[in-house]
PDB file of N, CA, C and O in Angstrom:
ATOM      1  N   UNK A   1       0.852  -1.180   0.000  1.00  0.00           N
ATOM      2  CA  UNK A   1       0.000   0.000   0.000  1.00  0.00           C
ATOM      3  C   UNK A   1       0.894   1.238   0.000  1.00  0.00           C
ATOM      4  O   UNK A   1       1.940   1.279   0.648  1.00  0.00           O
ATOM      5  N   UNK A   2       0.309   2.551  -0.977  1.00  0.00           N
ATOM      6  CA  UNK A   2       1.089   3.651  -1.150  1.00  0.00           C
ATOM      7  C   UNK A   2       1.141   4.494   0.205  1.00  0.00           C
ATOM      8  O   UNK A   2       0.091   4.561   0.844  1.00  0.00           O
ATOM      9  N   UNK A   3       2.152   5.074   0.643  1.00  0.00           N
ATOM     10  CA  UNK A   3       2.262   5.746   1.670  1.00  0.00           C
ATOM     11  C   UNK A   3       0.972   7.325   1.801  1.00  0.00           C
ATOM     12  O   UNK A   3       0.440   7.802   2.804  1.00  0.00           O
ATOM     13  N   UNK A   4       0.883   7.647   0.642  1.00  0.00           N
ATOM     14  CA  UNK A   4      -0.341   8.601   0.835  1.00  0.00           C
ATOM     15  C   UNK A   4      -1.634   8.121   0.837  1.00  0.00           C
ATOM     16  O   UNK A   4      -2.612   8.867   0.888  1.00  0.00           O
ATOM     17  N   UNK A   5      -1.705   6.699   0.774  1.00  0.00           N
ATOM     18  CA  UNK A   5      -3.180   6.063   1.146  1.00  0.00           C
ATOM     19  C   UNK A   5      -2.662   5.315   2.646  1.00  0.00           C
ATOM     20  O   UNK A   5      -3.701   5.219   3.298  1.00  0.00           O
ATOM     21  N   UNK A   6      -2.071   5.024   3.069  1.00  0.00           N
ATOM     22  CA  UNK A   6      -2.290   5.259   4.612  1.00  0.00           C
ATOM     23  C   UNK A   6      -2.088   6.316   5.136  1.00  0.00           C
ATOM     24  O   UNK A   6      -2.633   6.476   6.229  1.00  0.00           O
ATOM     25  N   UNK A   7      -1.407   7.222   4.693  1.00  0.00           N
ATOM     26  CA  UNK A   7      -2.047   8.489   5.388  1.00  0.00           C
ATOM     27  C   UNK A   7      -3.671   8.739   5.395  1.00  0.00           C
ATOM     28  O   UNK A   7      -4.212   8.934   6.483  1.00  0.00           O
ATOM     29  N   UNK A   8      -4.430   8.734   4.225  1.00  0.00           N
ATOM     30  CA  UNK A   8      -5.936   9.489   4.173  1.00  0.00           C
ATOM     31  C   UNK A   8      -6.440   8.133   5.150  1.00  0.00           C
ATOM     32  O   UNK A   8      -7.385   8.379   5.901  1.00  0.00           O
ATOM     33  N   UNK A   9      -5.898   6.784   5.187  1.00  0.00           N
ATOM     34  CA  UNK A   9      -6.711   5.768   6.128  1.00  0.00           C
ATOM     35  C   UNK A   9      -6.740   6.276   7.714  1.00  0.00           C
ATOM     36  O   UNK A   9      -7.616   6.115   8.564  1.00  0.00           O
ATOM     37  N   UNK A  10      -5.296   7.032   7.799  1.00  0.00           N
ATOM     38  CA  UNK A  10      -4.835   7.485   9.537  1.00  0.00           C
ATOM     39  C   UNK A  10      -5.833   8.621   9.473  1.00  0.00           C
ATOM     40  O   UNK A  10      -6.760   8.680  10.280  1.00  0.00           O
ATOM     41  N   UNK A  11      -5.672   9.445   8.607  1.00  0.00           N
ATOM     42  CA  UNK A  11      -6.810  10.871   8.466  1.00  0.00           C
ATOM     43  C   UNK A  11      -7.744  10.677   8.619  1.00  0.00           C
ATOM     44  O   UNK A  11      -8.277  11.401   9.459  1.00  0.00           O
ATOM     45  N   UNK A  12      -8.601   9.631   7.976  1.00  0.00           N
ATOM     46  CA  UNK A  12      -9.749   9.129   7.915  1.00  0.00           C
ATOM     47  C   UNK A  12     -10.405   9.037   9.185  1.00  0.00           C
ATOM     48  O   UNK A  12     -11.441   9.654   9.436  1.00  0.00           O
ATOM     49  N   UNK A  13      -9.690   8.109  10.170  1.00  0.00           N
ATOM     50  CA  UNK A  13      -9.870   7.222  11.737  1.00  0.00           C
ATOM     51  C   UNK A  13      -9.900   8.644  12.332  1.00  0.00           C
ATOM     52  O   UNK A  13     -10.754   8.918  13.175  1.00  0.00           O
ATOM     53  N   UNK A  14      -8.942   9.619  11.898  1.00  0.00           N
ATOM     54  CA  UNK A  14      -9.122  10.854  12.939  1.00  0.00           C
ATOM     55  C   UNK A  14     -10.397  11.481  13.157  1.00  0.00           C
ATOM     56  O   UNK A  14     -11.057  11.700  14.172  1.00  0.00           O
ATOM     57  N   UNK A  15     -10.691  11.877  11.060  1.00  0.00           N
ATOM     58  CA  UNK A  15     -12.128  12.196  11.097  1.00  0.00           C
ATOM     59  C   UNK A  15     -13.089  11.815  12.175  1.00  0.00           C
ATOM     60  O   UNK A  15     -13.607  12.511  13.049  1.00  0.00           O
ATOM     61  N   UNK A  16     -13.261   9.885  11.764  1.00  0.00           N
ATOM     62  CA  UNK A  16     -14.064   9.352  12.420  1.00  0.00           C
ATOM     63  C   UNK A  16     -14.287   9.551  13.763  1.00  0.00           C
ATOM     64  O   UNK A  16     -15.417   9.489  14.246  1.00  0.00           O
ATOM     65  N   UNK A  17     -12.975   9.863  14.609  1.00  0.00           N
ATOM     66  CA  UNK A  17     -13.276   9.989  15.848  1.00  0.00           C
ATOM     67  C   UNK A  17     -13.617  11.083  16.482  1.00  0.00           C
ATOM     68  O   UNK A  17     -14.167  11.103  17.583  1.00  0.00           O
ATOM     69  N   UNK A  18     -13.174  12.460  15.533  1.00  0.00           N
ATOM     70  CA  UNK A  18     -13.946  14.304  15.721  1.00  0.00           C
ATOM     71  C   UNK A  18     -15.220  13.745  15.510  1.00  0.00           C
ATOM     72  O   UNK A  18     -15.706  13.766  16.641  1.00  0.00           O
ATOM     73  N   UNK A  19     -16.027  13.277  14.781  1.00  0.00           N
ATOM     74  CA  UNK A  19     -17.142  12.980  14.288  1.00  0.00           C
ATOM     75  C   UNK A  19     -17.775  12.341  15.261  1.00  0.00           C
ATOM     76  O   UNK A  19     -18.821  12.905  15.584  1.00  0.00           O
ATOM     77  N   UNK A  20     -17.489  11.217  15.943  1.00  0.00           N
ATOM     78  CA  UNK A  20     -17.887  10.893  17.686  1.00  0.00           C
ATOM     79  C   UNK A  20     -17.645  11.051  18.469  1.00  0.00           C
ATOM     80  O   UNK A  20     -18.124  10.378  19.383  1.00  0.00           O
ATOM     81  N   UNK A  21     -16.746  12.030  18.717  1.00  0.00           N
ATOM     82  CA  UNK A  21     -16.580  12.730  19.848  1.00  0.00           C
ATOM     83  C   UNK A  21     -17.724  13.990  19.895  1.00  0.00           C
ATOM     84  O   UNK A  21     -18.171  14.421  20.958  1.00  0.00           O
ATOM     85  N   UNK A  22     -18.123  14.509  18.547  1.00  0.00           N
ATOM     86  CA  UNK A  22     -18.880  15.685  18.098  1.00  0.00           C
ATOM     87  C   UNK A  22     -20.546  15.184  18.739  1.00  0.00           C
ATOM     88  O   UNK A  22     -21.420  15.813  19.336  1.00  0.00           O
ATOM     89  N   UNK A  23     -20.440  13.827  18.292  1.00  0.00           N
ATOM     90  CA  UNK A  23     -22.166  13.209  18.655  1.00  0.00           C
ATOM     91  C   UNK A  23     -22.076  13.029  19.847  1.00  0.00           C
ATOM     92  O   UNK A  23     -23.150  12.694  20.347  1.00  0.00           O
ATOM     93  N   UNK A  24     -21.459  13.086  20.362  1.00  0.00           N
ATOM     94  CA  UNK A  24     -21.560  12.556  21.973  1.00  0.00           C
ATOM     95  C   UNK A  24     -21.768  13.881  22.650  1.00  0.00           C
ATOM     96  O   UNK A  24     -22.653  14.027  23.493  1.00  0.00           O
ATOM     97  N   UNK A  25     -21.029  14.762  22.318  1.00  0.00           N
ATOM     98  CA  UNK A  25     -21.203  16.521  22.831  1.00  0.00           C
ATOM     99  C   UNK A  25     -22.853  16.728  22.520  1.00  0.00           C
ATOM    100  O   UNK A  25     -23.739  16.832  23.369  1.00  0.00           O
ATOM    101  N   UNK A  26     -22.991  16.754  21.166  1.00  0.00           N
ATOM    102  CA  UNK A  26     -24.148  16.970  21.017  1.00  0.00           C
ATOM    103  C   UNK A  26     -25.403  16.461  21.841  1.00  0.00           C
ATOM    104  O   UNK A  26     -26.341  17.249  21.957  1.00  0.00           O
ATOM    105  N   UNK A  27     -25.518  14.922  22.554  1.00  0.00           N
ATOM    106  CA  UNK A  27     -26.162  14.655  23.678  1.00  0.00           C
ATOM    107  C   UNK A  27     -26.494  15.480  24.527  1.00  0.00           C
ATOM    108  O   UNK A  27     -27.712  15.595  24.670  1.00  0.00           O
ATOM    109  N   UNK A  28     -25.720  16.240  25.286  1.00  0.00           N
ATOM    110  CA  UNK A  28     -25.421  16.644  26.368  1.00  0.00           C
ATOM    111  C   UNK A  28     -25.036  18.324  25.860  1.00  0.00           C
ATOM    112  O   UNK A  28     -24.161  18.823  26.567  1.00  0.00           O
ATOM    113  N   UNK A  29     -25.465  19.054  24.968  1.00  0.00           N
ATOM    114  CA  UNK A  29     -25.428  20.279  24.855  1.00  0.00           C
ATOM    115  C   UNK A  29     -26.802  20.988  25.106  1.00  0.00           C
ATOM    116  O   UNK A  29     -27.931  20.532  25.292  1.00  0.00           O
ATOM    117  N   UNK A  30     -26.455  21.888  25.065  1.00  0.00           N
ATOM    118  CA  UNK A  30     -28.245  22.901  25.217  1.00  0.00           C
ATOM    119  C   UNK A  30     -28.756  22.569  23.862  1.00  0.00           C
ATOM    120  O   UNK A  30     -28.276  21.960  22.906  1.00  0.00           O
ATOM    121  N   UNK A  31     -29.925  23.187  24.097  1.00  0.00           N
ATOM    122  CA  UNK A  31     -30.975  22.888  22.653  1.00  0.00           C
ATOM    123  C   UNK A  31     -30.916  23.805  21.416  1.00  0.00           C
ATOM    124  O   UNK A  31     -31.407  23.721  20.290  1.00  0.00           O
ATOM    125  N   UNK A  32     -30.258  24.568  21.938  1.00  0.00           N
ATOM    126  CA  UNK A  32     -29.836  26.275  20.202  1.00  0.00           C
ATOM    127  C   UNK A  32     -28.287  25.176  19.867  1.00  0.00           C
ATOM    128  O   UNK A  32     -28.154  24.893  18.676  1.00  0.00           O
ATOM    129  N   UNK A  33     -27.547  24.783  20.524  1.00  0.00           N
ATOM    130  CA  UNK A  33     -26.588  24.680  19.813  1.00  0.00           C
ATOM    131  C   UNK A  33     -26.235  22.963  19.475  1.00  0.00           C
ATOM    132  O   UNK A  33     -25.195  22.444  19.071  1.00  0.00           O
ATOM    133  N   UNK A  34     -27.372  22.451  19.776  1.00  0.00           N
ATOM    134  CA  UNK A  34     -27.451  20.498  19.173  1.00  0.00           C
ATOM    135  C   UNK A  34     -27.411  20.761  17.889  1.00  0.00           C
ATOM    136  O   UNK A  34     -26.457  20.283  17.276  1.00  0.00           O
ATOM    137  N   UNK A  35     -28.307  21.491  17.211  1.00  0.00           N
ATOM    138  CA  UNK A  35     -28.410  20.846  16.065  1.00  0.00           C
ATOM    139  C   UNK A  35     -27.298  21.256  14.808  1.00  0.00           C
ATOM    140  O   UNK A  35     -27.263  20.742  13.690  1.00  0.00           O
ATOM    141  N   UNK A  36     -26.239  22.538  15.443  1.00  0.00           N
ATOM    142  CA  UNK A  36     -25.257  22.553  14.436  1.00  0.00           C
ATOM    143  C   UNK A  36     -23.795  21.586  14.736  1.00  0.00           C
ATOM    144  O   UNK A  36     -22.906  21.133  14.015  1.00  0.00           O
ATOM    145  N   UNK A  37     -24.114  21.558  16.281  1.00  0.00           N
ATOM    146  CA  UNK A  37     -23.342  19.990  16.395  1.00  0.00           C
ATOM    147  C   UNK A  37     -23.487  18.920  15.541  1.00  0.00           C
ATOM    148  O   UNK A  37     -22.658  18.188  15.000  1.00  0.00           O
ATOM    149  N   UNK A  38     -24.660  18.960  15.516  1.00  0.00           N
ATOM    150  CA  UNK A  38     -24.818  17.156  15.020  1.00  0.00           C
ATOM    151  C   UNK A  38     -24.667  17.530  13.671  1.00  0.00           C
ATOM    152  O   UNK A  38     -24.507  16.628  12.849  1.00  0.00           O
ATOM    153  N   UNK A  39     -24.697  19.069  13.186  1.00  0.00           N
ATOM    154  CA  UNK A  39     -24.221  19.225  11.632  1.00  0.00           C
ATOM    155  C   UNK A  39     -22.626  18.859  11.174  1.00  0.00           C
ATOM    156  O   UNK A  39     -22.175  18.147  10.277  1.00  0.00           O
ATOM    157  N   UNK A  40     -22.036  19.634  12.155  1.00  0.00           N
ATOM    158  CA  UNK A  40     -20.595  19.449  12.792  1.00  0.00           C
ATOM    159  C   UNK A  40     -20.413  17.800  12.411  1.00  0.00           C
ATOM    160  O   UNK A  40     -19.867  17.410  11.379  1.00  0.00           O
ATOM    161  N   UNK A  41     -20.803  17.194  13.128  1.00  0.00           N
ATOM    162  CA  UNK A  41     -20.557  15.648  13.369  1.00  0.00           C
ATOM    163  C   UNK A  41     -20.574  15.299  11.995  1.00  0.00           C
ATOM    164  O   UNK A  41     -19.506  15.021  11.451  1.00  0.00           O
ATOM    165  N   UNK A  42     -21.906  15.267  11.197  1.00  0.00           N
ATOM    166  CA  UNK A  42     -22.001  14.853  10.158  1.00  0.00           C
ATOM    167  C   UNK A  42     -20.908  15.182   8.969  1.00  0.00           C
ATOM    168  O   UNK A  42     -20.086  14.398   8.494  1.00  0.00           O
ATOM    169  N   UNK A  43     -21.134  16.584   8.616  1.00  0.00           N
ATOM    170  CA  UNK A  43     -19.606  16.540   8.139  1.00  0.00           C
ATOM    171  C   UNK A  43     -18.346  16.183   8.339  1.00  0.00           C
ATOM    172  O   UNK A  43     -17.582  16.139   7.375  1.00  0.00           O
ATOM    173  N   UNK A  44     -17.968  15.910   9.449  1.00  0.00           N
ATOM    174  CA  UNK A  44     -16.421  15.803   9.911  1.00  0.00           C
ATOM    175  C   UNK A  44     -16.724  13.614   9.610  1.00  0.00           C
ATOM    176  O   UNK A  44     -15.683  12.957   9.616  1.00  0.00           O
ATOM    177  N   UNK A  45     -17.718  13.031   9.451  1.00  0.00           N
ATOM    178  CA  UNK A  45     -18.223  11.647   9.301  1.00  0.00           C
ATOM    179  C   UNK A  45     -17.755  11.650   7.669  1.00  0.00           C
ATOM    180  O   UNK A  45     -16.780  11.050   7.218  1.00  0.00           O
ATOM    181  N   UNK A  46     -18.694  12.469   6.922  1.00  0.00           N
ATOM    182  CA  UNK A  46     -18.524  12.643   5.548  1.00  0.00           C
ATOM    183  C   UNK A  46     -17.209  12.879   5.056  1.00  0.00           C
ATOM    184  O   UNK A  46     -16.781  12.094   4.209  1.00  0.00           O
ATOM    185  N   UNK A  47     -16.533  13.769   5.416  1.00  0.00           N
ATOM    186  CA  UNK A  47     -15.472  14.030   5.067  1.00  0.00           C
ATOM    187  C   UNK A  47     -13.925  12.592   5.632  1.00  0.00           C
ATOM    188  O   UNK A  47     -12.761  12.624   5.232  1.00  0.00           O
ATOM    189  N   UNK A  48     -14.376  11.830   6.344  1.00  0.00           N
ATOM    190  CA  UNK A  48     -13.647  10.668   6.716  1.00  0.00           C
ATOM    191  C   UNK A  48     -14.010   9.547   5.369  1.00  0.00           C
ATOM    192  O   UNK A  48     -13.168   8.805   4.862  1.00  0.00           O
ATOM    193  N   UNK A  49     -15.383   9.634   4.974  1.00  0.00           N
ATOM    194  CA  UNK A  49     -15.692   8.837   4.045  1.00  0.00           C
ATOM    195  C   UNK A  49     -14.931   9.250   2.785  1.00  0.00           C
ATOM    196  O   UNK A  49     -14.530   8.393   1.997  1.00  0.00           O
ATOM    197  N   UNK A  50     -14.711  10.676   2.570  1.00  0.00           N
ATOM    198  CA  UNK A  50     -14.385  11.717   1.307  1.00  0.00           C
ATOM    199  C   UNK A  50     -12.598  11.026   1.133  1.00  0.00           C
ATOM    200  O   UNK A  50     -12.108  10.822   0.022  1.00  0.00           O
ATOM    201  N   UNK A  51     -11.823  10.745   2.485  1.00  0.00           N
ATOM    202  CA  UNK A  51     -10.567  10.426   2.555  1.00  0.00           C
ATOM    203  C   UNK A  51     -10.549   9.138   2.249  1.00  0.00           C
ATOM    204  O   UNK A  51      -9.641   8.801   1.490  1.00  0.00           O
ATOM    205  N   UNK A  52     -11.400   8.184   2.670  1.00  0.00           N
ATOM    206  CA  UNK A  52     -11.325   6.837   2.379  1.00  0.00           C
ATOM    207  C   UNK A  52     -11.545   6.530   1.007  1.00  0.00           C
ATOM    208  O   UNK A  52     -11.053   5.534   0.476  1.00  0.00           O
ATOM    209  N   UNK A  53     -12.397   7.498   0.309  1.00  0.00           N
ATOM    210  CA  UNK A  53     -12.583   7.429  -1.322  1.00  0.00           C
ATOM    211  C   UNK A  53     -10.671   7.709  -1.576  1.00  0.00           C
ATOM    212  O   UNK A  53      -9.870   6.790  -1.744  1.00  0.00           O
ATOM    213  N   UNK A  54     -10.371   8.972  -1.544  1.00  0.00           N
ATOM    214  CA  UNK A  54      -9.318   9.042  -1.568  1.00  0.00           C
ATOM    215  C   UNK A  54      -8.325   8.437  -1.929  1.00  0.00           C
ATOM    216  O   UNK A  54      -7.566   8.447  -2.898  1.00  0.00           O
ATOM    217  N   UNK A  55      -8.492   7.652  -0.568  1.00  0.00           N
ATOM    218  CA  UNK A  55      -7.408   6.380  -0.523  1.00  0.00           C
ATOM    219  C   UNK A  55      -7.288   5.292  -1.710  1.00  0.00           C
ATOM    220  O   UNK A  55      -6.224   4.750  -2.007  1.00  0.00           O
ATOM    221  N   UNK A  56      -8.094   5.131  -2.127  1.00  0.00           N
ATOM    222  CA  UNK A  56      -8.457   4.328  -2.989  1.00  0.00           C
ATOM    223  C   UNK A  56      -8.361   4.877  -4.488  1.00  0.00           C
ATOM    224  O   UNK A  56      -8.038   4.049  -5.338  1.00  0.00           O
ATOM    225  N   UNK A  57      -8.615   6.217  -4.907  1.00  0.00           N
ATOM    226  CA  UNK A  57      -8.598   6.999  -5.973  1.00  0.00           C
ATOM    227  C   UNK A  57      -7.250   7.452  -6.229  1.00  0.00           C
ATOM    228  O   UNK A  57      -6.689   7.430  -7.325  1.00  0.00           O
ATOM    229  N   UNK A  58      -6.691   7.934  -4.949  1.00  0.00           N
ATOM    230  CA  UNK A  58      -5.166   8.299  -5.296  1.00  0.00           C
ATOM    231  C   UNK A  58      -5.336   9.879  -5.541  1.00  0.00           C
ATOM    232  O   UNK A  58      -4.265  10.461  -5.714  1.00  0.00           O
ATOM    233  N   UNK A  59      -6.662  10.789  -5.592  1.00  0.00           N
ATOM    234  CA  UNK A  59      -6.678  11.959  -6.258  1.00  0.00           C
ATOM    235  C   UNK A  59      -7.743  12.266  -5.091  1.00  0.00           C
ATOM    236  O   UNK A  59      -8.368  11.340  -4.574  1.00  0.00           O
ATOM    237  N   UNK A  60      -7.942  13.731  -4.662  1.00  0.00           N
ATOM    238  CA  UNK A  60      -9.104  14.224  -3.828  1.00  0.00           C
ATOM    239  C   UNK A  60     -10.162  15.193  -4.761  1.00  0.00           C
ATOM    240  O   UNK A  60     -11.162  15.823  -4.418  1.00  0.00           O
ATOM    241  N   UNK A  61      -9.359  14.998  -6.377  1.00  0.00           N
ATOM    242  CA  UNK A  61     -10.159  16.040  -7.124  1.00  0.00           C
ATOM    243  C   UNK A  61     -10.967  14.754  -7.988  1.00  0.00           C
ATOM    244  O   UNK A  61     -12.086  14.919  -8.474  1.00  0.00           O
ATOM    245  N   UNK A  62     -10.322  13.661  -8.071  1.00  0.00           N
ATOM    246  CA  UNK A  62     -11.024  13.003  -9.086  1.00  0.00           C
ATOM    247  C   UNK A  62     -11.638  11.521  -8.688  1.00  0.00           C
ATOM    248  O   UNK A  62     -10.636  10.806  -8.678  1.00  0.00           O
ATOM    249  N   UNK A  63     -12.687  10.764  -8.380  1.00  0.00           N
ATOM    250  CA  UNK A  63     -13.385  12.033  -9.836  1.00  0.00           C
ATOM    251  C   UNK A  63     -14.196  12.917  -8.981  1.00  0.00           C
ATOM    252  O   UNK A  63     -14.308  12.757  -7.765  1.00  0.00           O
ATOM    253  N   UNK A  64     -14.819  13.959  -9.736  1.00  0.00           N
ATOM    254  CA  UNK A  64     -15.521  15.288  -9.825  1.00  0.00           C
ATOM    255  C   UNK A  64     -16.284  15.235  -8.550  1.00  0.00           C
ATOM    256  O   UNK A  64     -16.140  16.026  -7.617  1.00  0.00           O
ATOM    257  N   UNK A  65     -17.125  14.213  -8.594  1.00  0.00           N
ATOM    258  CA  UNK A  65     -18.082  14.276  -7.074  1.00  0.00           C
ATOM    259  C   UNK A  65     -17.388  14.450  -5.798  1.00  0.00           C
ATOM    260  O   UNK A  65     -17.936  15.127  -4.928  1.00  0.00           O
ATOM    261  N   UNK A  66     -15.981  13.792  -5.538  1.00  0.00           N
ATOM    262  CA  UNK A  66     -15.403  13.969  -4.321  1.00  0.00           C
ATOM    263  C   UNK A  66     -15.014  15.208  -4.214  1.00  0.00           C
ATOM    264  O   UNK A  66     -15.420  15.737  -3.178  1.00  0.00           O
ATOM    265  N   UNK A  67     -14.233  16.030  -5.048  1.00  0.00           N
ATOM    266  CA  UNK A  67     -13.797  17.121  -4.672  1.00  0.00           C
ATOM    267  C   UNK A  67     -15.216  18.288  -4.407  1.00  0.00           C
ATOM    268  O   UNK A  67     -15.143  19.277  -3.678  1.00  0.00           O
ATOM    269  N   UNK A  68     -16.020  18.014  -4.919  1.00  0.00           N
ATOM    270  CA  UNK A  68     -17.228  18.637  -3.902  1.00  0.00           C
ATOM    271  C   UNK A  68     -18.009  18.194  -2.946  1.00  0.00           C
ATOM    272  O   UNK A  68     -18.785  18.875  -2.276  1.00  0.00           O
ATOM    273  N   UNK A  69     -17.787  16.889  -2.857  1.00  0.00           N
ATOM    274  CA  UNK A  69     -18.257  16.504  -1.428  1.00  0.00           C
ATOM    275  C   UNK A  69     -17.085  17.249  -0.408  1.00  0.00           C
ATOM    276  O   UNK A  69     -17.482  17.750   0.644  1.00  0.00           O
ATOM    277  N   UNK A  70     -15.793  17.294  -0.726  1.00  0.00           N
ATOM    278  CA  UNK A  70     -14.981  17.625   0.227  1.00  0.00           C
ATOM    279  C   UNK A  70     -15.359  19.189   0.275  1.00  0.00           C
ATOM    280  O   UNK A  70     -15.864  19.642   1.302  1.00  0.00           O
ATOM    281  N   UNK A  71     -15.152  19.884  -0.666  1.00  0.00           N
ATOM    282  CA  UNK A  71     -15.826  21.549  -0.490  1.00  0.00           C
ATOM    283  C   UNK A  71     -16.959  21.731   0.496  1.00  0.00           C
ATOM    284  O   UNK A  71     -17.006  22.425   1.511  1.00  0.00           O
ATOM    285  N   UNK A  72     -17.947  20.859  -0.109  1.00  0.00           N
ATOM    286  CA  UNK A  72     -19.205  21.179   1.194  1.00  0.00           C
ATOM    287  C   UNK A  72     -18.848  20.856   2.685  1.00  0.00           C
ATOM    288  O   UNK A  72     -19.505  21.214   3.663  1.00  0.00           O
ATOM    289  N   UNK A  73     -18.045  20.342   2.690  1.00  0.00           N
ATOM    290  CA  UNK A  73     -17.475  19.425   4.263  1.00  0.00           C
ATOM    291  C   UNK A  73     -16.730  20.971   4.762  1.00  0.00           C
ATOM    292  O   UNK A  73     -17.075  21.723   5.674  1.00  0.00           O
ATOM    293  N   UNK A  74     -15.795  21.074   3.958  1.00  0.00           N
ATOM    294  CA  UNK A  74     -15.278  22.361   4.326  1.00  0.00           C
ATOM    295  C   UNK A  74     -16.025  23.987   4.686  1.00  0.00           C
ATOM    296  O   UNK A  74     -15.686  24.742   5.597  1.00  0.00           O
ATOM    297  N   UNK A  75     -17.090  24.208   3.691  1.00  0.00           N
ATOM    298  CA  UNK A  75     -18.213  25.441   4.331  1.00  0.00           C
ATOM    299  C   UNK A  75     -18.863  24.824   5.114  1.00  0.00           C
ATOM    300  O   UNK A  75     -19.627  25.729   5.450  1.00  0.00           O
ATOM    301  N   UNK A  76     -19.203  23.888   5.743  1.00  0.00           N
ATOM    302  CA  UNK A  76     -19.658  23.771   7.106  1.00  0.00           C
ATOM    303  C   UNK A  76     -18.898  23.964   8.162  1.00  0.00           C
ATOM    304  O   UNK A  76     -19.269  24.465   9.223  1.00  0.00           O
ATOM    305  N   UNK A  77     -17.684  23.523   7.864  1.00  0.00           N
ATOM    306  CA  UNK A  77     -16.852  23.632   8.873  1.00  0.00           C
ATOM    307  C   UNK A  77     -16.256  25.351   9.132  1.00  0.00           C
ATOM    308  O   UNK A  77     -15.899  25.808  10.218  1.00  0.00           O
ATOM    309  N   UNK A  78     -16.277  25.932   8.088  1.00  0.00           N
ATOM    310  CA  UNK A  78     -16.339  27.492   8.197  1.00  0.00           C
ATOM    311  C   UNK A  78     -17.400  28.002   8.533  1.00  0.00           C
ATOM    312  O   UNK A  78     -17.365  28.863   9.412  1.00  0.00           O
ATOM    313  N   UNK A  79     -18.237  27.752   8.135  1.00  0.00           N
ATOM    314  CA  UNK A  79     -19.957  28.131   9.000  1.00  0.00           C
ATOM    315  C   UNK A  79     -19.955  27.680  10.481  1.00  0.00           C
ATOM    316  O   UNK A  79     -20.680  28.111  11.378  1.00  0.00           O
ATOM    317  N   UNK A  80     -19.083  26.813  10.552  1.00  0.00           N
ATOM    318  CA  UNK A  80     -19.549  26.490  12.276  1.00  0.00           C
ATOM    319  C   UNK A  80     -18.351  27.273  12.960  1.00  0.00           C
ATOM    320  O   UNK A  80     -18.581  27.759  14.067  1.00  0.00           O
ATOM    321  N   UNK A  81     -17.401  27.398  12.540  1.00  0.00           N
ATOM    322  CA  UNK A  81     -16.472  28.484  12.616  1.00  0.00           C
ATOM    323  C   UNK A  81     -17.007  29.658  12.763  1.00  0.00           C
ATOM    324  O   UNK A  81     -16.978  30.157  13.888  1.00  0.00           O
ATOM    325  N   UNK A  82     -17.535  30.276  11.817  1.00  0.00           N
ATOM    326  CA  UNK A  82     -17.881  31.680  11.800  1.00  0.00           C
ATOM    327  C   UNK A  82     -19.463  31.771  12.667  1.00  0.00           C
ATOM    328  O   UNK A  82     -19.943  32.901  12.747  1.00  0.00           O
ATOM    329  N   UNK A  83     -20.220  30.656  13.276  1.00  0.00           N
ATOM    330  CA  UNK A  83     -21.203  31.012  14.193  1.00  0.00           C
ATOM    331  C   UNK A  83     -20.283  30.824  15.684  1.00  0.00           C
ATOM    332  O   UNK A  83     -20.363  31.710  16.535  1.00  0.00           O
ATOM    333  N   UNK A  84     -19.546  29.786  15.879  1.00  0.00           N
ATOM    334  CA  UNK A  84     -18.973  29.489  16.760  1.00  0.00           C
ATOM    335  C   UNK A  84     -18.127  31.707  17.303  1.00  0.00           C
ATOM    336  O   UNK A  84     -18.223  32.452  18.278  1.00  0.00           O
ATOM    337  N   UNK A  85     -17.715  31.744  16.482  1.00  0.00           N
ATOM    338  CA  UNK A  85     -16.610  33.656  16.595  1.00  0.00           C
ATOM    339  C   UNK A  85     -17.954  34.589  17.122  1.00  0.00           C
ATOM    340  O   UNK A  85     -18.029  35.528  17.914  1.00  0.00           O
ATOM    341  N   UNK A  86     -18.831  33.969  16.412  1.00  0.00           N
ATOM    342  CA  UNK A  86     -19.982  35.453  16.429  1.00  0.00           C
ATOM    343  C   UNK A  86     -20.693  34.829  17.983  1.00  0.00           C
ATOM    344  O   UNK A  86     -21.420  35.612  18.592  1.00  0.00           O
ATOM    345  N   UNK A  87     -20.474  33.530  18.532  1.00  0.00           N
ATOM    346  CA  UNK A  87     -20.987  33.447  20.109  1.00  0.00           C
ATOM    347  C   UNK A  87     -20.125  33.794  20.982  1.00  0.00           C
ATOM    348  O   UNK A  87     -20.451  34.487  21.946  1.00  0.00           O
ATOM    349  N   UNK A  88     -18.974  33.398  20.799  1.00  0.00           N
ATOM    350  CA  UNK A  88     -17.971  34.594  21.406  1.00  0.00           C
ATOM    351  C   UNK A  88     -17.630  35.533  21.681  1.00  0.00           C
ATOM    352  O   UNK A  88     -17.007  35.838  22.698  1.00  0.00           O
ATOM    353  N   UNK A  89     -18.103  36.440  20.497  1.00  0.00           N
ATOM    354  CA  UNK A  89     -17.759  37.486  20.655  1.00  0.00           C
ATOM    355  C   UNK A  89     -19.110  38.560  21.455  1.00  0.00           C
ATOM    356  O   UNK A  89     -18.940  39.588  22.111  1.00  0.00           O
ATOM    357  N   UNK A  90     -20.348  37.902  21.120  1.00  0.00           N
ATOM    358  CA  UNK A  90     -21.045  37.870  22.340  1.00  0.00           C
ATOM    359  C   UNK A  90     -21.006  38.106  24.042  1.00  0.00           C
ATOM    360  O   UNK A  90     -21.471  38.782  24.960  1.00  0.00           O
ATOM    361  N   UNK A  91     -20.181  37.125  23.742  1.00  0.00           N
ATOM    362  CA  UNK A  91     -19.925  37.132  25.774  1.00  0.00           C
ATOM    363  C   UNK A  91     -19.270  37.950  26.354  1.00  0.00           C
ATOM    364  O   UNK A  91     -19.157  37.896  27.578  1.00  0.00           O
TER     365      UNK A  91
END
């Protein structure tokens, strides 16, 4: 096996585990901020799947569908970013 497909497999497991560590928070959070958790979760899940394609493709652009599954993974993760700054800056 090529050394940059066990990397996206090690990347991958990381995903997987932000991704349940994310659902488990989400249990046990208040009720305004569950449901962009469990958005959180879902992407950081998707995007483990996006690496495991990866792995296997050898390319994150090809073919065509992954490199926008990975884009959308990424504006969520800036959206939860940029709500996450604007509750902060709140307090």
């Amino acid at each position: 096996m090529a050394l940059d497909a066990i990397f996206n497999l090690c990347e991958a497991a990381l995903w997987f585990i932000i991704s349940a560590v994310l659902l488990c928070l989400a249990v046990v959070r208040a009720r305004s901020t569950r449901q962009e958790t469990l958005l959180l979760a879902a992407a950081f899940g998707v995007f483990a799947l996006s690496d495991l394609i990866e792995a296997r493709t050898g390319a994150w652009w090809d073919p065509w569908w992954l490199l926008v599954m990975k884009a959308a993974c990424v504006l969520v993760f800036l959206r939860a970013f940029w709500h996450y700054r604007r509750r902060s800056q709140k307090r």
